[in-house]
C-alpha positions in Angstrom: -0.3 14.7 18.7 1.5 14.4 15.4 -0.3 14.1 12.0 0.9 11.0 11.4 0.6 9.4 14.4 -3.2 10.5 14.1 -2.8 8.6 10.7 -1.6 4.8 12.2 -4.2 5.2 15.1 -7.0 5.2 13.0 -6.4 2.1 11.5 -4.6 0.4 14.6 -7.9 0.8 16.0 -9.7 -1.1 13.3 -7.2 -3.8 13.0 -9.2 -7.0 14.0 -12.0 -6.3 11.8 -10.1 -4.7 8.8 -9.5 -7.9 6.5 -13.1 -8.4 6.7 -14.4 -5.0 6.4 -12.1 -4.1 3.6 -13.4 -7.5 1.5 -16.9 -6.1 2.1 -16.0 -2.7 1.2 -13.8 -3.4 -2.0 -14.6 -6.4 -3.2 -13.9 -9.9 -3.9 -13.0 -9.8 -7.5 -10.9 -6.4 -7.2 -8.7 -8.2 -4.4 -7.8 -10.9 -6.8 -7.2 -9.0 -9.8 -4.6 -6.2 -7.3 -3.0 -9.2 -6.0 -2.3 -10.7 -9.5 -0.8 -7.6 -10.7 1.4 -7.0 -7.7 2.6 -10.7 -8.0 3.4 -10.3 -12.0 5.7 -7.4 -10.8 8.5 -9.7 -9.4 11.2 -11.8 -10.4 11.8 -14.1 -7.5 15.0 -12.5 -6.8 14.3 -9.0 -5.0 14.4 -7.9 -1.9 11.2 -5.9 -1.2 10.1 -3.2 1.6 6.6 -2.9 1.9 5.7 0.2 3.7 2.3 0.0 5.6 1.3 -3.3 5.0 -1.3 -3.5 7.4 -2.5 -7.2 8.9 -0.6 -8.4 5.7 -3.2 -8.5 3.2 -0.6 -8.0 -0.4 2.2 -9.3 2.3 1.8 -13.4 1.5 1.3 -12.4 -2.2 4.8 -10.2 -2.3 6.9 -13.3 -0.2 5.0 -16.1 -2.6 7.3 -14.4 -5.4 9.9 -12.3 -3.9 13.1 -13.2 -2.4 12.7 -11.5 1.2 10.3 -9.3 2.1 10.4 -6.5 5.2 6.9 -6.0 6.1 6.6 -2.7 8.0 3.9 -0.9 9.5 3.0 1.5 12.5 0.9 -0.1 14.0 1.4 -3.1 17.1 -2.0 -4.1 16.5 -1.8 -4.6 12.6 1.8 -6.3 12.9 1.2 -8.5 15.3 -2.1 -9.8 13.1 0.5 -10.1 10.4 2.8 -12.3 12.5 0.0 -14.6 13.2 -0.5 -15.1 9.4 3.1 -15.1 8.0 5.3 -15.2 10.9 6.4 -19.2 9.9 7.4 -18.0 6.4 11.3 -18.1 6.6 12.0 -15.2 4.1 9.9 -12.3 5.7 10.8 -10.3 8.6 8.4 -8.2 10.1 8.8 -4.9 11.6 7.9 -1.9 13.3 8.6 1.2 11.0 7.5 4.7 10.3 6.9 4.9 6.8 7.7 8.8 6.8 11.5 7.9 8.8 12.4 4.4 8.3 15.7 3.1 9.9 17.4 1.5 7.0 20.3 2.8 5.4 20.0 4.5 1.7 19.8 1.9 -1.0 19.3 -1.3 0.3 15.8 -2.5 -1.6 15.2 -3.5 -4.9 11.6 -3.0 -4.7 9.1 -0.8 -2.1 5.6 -1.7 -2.3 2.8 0.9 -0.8 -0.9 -0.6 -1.0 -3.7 1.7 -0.1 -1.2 4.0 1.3 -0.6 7.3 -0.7 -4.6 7.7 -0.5 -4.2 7.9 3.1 -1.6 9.8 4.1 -1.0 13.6 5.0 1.9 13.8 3.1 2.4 11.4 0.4 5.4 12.9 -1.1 7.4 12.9 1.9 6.7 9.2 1.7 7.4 8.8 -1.5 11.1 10.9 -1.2 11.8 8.2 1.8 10.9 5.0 -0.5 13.2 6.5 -3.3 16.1 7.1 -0.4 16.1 3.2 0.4 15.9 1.4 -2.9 18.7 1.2 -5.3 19.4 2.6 -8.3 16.8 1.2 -10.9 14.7 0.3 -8.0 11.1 -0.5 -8.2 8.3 1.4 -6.5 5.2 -0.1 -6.6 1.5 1.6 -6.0 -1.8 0.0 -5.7 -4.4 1.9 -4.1 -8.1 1.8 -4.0 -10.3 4.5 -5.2 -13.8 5.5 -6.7 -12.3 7.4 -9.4 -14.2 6.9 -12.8 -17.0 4.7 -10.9 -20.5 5.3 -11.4 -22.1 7.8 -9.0 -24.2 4.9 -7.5 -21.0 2.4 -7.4 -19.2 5.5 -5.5 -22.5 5.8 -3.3 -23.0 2.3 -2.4 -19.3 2.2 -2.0 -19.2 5.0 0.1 -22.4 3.5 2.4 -20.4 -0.2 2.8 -17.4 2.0 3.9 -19.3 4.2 6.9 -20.6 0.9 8.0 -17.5 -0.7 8.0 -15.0 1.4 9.6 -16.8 5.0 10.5 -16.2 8.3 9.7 -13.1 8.8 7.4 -10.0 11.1 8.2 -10.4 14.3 6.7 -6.9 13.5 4.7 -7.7 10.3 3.3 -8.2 11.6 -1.0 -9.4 10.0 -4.1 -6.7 9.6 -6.2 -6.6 9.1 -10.2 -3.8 7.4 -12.3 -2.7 10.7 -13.2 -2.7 12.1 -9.9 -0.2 9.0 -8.8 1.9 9.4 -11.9 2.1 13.0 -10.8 2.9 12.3 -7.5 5.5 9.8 -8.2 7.2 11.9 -11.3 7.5 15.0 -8.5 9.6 11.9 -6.3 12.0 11.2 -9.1 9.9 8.0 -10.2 10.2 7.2 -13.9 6.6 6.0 -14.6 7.2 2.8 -16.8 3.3 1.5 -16.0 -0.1 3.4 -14.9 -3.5 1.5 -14.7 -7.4 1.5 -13.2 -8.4 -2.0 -12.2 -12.0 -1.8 -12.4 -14.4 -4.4 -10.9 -16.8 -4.1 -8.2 -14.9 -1.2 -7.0 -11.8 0.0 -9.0 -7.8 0.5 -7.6 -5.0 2.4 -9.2 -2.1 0.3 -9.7 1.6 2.1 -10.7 4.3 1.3 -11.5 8.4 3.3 -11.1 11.8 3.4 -11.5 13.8 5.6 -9.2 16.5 7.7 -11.7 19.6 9.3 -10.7 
């Protein structure tokens, strides 16, 4: 089995119960505060992929602001929750991708959005050289993803405890990431970092912020 198959069935497992797990896990004020950073990052005019989005959790807030939005994920189970949400919104299609091989042509997106993604993955840059193939020039990648970087240890051990109960044993893959380590990450892509942040409330979230160069 590949690696990142592996990597969708996980979750696609988990996908009735994730919305609430993942608000008992994170919590309630760090959802708000992500989501109103994500939505200050828009325009009204883009066209925006967003790359693993789940049952659609940062989807509503991304088509509340953008243009058109192509949700994409993996997983059936996780798209067809999303469906059920935000299938009567007329500017978001929703689609079955691999975020590793996607089938659009090379810049066509103004913006990709990844949310609790790169944490995740096996292979984050390979990811992250696909999201910089299909946006245009000047394009917009955008990162948010949840992490226990620069929490307490008892935060990250109460944290840790709400997780296990939650959803289980973790893949061995899935990393705690730092600003630095997605600034890194996203430099390495060809991502001009023009914003790098920690949210920090009841659990904290790296939010970042690039622009693909030449």
């Amino acid at each position: 089995m590949a690696k990142d198959k592996k990597e969708y069935e996980y979750w696609s497992k988990k996908a009735h119960a994730f919305d609430a797990a993942t608000f008992r896990v994170v919590g309630k004020e760090t959802q708000q505060a992500t989501k109103h950073w994500l939505e200050n990052q828009f325009k009204g005019t883009e066209a925006v992929l967003e790359l693993g989005c789940g049952t659609g959790h940062y989807s509503e807030s991304i088509a509340g602001k953008a243009s058109h939005l192509t949700a994409t994920d993996r997983s059936l189970e996780m798209l067809e929750l999303v469906k059920r949400k935000l299938g009567s919104l007329k500017n978001i299609t929703i689609k079955k991708e691999n975020c590793y091989h996607t089938s659009f042509p090379d810049g066509l997106f103004d913006v990709v959005f990844l949310g609790n993604v790169i944490h995740i993955l096996s292979q984050p840059m390979n990811v992250l050289n696909e999201s910089r193939r299909v946006l245009k020039h000047g394009g917009i990648i955008l990162v948010a993803d949840s992490t226990s970087y620069g929490m307490t240890f008892r935060s990250k051990l109460a944290m840790g405890i709400r997780y296990l109960r939650k959803f289980g044993i973790p893949p061995r893959k899935n990393r705690i990431v730092s600003p630095d380590d997605v600034v890194q990450l996203l430099e390495a892509a060809g991502f001009q970092v023009e914003e790098s942040r920690l949210i920090q409330k009841e659990t904290n979230v790296v939010c970042a912020k690039g622009r693909k160069q030449r």
